[in-house]
N, CA, C and O atoms as CSV, one atom per row, in Angstrom:
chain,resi,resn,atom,element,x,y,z
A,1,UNK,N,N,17.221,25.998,-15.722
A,1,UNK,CA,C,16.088,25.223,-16.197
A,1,UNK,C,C,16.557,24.067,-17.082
A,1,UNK,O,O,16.119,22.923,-16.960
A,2,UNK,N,N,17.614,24.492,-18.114
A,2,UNK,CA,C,18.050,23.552,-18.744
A,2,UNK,C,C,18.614,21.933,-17.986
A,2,UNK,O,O,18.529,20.804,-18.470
A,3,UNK,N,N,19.209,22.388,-16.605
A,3,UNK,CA,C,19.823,21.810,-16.097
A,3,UNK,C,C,18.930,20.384,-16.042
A,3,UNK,O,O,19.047,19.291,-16.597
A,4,UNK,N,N,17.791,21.078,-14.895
A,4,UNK,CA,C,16.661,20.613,-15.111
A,4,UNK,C,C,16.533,19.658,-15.510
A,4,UNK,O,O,16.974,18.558,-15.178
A,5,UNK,N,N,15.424,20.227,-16.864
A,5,UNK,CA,C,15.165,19.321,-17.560
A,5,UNK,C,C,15.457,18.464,-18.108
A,5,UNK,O,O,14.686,17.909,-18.890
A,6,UNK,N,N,16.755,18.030,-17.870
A,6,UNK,CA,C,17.779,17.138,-18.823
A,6,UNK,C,C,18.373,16.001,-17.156
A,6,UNK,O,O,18.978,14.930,-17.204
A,7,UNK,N,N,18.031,16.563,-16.220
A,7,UNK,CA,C,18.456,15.105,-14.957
A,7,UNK,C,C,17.608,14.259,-14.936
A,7,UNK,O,O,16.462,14.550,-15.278
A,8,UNK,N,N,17.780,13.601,-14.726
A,8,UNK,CA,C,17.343,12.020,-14.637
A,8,UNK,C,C,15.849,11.512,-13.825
A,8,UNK,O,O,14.897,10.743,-13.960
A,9,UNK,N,N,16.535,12.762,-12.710
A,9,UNK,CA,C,15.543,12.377,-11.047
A,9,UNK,C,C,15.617,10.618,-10.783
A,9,UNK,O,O,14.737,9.770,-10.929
A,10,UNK,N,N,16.462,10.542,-10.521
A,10,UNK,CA,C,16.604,8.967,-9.776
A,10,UNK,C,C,15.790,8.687,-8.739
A,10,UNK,O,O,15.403,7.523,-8.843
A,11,UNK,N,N,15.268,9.331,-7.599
A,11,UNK,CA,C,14.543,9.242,-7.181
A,11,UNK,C,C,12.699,9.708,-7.526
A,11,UNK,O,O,11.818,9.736,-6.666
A,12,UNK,N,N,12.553,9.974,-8.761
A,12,UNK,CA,C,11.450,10.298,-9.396
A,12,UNK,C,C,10.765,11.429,-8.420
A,12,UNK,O,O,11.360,12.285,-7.765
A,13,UNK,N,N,9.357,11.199,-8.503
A,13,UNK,CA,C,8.775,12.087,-7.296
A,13,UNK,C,C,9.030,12.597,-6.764
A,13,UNK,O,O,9.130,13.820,-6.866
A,14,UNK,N,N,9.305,11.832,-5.787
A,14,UNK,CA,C,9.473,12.130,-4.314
A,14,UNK,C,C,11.233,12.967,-4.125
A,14,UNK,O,O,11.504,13.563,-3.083
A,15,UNK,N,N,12.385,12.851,-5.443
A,15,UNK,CA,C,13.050,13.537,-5.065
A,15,UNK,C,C,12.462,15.160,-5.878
A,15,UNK,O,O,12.377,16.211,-5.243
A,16,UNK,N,N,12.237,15.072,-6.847
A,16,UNK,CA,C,11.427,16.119,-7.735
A,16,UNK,C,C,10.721,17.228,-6.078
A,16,UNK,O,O,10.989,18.409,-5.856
A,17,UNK,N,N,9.961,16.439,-5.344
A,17,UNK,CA,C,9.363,17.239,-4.770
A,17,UNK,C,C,9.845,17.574,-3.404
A,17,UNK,O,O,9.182,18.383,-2.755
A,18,UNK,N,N,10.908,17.058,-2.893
A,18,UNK,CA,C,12.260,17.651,-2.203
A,18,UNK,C,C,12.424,18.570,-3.277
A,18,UNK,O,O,11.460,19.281,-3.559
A,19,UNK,N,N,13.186,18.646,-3.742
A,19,UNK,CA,C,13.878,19.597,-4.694
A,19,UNK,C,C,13.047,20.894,-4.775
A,19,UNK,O,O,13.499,22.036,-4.689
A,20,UNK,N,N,11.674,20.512,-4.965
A,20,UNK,CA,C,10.671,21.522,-5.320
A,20,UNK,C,C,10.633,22.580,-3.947
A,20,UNK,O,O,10.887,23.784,-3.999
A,21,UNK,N,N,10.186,21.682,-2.507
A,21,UNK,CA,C,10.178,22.457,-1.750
A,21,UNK,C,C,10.659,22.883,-1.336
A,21,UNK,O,O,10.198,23.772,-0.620
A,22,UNK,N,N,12.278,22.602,-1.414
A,22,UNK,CA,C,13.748,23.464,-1.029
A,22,UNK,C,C,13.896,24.778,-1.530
A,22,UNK,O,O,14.495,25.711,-0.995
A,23,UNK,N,N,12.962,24.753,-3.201
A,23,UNK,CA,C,13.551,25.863,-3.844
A,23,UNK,C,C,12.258,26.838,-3.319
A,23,UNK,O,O,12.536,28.036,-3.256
A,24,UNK,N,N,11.297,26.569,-3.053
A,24,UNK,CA,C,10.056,27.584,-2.539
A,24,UNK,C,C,10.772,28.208,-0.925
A,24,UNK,O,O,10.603,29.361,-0.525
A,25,UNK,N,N,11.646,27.035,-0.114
A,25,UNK,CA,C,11.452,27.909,1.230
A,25,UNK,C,C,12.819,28.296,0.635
A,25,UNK,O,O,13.653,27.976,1.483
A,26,UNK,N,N,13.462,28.864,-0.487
A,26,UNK,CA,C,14.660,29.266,-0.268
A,26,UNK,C,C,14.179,30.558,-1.659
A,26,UNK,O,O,15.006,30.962,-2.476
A,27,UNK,N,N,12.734,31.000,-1.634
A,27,UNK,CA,C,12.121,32.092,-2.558
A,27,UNK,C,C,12.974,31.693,-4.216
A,27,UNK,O,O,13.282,32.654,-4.921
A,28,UNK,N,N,13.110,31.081,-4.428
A,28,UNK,CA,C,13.440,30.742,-5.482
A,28,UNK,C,C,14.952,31.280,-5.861
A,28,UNK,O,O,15.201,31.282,-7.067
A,29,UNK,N,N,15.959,31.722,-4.998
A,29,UNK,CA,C,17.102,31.842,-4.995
A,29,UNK,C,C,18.321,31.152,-5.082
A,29,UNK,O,O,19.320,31.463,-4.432
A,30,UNK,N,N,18.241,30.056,-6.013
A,30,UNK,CA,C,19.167,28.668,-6.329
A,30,UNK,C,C,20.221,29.300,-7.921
A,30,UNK,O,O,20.039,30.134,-8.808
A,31,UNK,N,N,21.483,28.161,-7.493
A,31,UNK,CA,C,22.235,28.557,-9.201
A,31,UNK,C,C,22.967,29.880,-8.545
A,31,UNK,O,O,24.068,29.516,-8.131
A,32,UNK,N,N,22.819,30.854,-8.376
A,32,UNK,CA,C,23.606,31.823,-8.371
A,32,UNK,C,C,24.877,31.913,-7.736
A,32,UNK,O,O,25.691,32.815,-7.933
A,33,UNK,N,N,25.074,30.558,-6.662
A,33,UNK,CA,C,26.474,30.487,-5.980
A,33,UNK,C,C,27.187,29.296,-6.866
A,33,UNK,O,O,28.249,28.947,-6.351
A,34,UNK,N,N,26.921,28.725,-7.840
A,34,UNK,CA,C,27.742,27.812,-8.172
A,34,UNK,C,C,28.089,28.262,-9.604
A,34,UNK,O,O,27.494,29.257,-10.016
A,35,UNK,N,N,29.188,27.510,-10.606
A,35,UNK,CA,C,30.051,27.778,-11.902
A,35,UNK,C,C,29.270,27.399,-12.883
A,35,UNK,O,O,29.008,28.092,-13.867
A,36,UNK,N,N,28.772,26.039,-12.617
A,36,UNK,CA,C,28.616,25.298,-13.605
A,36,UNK,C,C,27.907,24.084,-12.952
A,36,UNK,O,O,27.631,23.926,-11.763
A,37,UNK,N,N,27.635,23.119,-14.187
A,37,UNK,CA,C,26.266,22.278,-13.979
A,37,UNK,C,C,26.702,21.108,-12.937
A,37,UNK,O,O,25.829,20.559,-12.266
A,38,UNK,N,N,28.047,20.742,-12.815
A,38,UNK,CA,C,28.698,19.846,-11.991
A,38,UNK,C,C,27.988,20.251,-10.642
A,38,UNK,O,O,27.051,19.655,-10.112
A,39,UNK,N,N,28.576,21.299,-10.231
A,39,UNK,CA,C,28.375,22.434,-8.788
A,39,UNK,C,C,27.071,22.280,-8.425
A,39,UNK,O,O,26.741,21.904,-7.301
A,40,UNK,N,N,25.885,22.691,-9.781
A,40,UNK,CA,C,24.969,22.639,-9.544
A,40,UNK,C,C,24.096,21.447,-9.085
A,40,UNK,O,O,22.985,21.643,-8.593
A,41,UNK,N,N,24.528,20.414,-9.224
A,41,UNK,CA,C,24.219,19.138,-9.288
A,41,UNK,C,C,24.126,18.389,-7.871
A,41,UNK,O,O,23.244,17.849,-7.204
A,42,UNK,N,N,25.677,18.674,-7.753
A,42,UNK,CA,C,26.085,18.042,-6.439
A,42,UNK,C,C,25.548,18.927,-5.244
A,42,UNK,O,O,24.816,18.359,-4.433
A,43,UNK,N,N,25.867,20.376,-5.045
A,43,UNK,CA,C,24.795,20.821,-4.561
A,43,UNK,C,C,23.193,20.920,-4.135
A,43,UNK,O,O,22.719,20.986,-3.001
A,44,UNK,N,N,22.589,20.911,-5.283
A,44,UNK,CA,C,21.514,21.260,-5.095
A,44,UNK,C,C,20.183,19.505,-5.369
A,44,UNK,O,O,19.016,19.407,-4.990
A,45,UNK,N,N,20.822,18.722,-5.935
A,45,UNK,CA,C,20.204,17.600,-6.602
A,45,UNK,C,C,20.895,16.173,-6.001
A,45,UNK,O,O,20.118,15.230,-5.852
A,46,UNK,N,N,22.271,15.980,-5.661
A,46,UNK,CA,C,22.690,14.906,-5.454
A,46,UNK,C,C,22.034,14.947,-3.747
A,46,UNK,O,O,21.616,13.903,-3.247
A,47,UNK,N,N,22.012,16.372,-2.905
A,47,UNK,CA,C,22.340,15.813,-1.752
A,47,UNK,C,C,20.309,15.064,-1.726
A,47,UNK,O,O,19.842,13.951,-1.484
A,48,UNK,N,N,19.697,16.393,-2.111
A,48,UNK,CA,C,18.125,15.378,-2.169
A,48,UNK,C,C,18.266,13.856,-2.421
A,48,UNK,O,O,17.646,13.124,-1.649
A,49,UNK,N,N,18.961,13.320,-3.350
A,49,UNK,CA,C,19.116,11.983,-3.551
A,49,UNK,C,C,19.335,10.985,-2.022
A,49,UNK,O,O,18.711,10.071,-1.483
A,50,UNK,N,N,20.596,11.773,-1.730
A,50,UNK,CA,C,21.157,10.927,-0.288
A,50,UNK,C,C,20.034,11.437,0.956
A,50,UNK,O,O,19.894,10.929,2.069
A,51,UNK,N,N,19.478,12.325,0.510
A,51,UNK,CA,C,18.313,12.595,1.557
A,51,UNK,C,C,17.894,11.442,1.493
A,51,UNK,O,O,18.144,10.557,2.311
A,52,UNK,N,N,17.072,11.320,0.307
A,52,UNK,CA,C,15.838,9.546,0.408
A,52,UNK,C,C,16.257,8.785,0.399
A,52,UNK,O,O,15.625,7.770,0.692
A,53,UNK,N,N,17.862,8.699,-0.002
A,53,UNK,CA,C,18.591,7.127,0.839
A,53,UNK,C,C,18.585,6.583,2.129
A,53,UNK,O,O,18.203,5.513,2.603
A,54,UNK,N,N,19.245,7.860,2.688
A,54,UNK,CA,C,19.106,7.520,4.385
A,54,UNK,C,C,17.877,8.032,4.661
A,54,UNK,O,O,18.229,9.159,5.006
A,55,UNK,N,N,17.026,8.031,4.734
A,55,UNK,CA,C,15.718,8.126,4.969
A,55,UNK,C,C,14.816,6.484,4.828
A,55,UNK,O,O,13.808,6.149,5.450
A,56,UNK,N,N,15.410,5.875,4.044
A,56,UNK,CA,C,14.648,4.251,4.127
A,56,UNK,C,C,14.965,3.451,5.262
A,56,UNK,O,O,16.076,3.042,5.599
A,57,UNK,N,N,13.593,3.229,5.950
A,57,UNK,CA,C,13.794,2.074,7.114
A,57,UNK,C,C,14.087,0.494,6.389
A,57,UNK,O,O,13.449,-0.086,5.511
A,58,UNK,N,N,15.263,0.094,7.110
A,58,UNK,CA,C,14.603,-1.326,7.165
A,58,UNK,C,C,13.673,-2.104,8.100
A,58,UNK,O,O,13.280,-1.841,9.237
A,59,UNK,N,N,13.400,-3.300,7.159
A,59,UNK,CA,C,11.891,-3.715,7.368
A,59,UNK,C,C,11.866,-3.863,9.306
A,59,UNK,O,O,10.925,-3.543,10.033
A,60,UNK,N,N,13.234,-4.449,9.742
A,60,UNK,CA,C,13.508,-4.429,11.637
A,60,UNK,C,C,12.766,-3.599,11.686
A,60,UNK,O,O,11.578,-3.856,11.881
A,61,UNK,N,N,13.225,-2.282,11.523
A,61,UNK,CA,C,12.596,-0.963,12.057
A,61,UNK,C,C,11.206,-0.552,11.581
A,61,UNK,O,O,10.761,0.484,12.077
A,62,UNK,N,N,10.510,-1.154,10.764
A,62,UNK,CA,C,8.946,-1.042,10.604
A,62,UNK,C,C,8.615,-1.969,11.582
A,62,UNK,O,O,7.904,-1.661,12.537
A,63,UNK,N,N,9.118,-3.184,11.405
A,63,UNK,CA,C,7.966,-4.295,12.273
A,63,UNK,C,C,8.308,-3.615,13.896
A,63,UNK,O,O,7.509,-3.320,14.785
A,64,UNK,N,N,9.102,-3.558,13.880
A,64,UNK,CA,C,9.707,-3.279,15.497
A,64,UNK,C,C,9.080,-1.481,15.771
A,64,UNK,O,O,8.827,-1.194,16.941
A,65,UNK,N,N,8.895,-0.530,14.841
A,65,UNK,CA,C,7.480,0.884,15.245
A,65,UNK,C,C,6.012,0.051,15.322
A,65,UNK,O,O,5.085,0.384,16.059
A,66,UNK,N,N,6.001,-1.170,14.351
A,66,UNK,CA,C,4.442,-1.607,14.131
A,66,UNK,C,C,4.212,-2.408,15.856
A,66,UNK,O,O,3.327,-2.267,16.700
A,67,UNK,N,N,5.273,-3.121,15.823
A,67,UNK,CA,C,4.991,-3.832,17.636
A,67,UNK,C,C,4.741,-2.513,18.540
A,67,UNK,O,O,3.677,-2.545,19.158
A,68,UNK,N,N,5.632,-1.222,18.746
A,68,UNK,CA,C,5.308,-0.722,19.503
A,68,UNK,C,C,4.323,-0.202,19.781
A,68,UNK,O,O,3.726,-0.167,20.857
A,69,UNK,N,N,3.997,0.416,18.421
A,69,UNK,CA,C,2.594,0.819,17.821
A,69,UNK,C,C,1.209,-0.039,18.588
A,69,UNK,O,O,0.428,0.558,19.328
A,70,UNK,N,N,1.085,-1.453,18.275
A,70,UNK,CA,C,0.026,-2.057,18.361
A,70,UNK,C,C,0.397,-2.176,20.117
A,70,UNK,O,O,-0.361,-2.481,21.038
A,71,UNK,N,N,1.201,-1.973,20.131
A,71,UNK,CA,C,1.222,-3.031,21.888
A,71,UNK,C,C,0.751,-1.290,22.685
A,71,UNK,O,O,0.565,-1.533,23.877
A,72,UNK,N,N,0.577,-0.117,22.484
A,72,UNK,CA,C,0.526,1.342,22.929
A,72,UNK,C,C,-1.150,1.244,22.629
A,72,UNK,O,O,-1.898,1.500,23.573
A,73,UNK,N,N,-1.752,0.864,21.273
A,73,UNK,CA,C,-2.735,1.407,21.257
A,73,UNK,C,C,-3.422,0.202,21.664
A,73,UNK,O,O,-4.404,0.746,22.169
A,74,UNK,N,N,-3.674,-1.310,21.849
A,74,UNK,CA,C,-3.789,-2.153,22.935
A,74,UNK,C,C,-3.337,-2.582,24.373
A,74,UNK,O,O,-3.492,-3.682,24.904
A,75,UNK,N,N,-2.657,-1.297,24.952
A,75,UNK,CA,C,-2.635,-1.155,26.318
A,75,UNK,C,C,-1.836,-2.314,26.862
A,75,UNK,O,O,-2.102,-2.887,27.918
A,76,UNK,N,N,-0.746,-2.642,25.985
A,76,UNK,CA,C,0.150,-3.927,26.621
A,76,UNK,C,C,-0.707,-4.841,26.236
A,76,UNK,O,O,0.118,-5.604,25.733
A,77,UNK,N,N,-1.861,-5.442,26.053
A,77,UNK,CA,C,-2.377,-6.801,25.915
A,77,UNK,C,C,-2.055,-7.144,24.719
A,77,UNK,O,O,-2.468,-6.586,23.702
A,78,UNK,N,N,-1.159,-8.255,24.771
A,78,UNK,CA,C,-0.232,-9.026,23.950
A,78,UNK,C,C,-1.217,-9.959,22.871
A,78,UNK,O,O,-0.804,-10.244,21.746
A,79,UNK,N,N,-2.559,-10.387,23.366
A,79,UNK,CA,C,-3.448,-11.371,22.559
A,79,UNK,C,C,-4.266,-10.307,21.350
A,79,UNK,O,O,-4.635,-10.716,20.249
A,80,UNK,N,N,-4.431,-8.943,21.825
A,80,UNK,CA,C,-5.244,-8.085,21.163
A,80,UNK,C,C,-3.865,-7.930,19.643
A,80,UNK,O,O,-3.936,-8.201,18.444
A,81,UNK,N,N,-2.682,-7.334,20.580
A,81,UNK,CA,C,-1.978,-6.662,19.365
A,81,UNK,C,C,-1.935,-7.685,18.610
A,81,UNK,O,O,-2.278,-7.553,17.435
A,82,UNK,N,N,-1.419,-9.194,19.198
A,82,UNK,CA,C,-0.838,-9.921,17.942
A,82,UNK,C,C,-1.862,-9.964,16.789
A,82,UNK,O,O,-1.683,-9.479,15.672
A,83,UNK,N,N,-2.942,-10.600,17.212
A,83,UNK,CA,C,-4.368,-9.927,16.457
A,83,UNK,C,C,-4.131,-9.214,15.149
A,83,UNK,O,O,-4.008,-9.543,13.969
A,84,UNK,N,N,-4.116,-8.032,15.896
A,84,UNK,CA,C,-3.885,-7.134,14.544
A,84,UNK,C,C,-2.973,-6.414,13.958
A,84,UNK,O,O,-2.944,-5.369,13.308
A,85,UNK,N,N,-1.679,-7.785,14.605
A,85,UNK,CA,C,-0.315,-7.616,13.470
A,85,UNK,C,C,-0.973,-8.899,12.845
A,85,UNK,O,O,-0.122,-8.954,11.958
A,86,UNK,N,N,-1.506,-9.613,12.661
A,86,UNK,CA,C,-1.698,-10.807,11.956
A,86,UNK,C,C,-0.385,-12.106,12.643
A,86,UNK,O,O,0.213,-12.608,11.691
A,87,UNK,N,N,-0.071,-12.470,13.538
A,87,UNK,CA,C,0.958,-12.855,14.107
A,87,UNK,C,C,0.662,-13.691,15.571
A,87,UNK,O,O,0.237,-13.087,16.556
A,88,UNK,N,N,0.877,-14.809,15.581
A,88,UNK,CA,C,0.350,-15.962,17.031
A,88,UNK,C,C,1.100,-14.787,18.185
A,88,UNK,O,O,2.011,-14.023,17.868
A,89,UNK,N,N,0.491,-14.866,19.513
A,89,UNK,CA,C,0.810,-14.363,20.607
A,89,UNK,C,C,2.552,-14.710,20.851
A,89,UNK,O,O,3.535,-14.001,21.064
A,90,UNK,N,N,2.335,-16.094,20.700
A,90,UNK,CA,C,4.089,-16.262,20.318
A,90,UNK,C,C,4.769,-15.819,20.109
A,90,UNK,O,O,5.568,-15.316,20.900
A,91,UNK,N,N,4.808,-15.770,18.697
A,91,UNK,CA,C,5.944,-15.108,17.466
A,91,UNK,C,C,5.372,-13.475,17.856
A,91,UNK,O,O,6.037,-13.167,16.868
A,92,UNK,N,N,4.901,-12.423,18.249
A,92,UNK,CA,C,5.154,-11.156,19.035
A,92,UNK,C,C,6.235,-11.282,20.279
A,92,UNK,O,O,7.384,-10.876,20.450
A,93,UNK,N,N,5.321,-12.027,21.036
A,93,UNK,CA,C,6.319,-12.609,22.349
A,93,UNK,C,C,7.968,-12.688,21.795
A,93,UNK,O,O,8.848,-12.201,22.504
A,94,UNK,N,N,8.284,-13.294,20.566
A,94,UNK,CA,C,9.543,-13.647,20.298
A,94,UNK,C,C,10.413,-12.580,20.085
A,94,UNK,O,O,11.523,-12.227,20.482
A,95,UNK,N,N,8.963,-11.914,18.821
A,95,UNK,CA,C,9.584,-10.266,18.105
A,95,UNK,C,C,10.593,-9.070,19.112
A,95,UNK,O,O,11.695,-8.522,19.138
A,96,UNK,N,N,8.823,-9.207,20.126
A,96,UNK,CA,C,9.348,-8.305,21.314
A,96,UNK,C,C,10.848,-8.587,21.985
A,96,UNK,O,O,11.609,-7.627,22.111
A,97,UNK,N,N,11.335,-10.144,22.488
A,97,UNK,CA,C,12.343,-9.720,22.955
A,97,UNK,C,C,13.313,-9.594,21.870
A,97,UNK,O,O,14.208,-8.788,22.125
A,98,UNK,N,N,13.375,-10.085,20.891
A,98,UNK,CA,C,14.620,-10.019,19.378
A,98,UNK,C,C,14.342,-8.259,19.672
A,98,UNK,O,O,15.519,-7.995,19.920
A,99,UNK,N,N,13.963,-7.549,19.746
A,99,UNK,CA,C,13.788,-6.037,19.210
A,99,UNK,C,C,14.460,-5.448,20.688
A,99,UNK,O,O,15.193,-4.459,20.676
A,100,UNK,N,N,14.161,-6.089,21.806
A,100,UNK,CA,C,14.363,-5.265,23.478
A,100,UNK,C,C,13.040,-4.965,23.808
A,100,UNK,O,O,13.049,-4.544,24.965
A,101,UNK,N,N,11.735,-4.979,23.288
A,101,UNK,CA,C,10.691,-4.300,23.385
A,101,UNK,C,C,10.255,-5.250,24.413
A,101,UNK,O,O,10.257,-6.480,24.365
A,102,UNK,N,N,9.655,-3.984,25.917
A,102,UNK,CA,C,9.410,-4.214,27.146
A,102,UNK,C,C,7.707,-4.742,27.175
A,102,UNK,O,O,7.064,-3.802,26.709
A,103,UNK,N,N,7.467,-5.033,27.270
A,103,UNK,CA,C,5.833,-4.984,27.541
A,103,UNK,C,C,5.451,-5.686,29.051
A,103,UNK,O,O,4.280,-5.741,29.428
């Protein structure tokens, strides 16, 4: 607990609540395989960290789910999606091939 209360949480929240739900599906059985607070750290707290690192898209990879996204739930029609990416029929047209995206 001490450990705890005294880290930082660099990732605030969202690593807090990794952390949280690791220790519920693991019945609250943490600490008992490691020495000391180092062990404990890198174990149980650093890797949550590198969890929500590699876990961030870059922005490519949002706009380029949001094209696929809009162009799936407008049935390929290229005038509807650009629409409601906010974006001229064009500059989609462009997106799509910069990304490979078939339509």
């Amino acid at each position: 607990m001490r450990i705890l209360a005294r880290y930082e949480w660099p990732q605030n929240v969202r690593e807090l609540a990794k952390f949280i739900e690791y220790v519920v599906s693991v019945d609250g059985n943490i600490g008992n395989d490691v020495k000391n607070e180092r062990e404990f750290k890198k174990k149980y707290l650093f890797s949550q960290q590198r969890e929500a690192v590699n876990s961030i898209k870059t922005i490519e990879d949002i706009e380029k789910e949001a094209i696929i996204d809009a162009l799936s739930i407008m049935k390929g029609n290229m005038s509807k999606a650009a629409r409601k990416l906010g974006v001229s029929r064009n500059t989609l047209y462009l997106k799509c091939k910069r990304y490979g995206i078939d339509f």
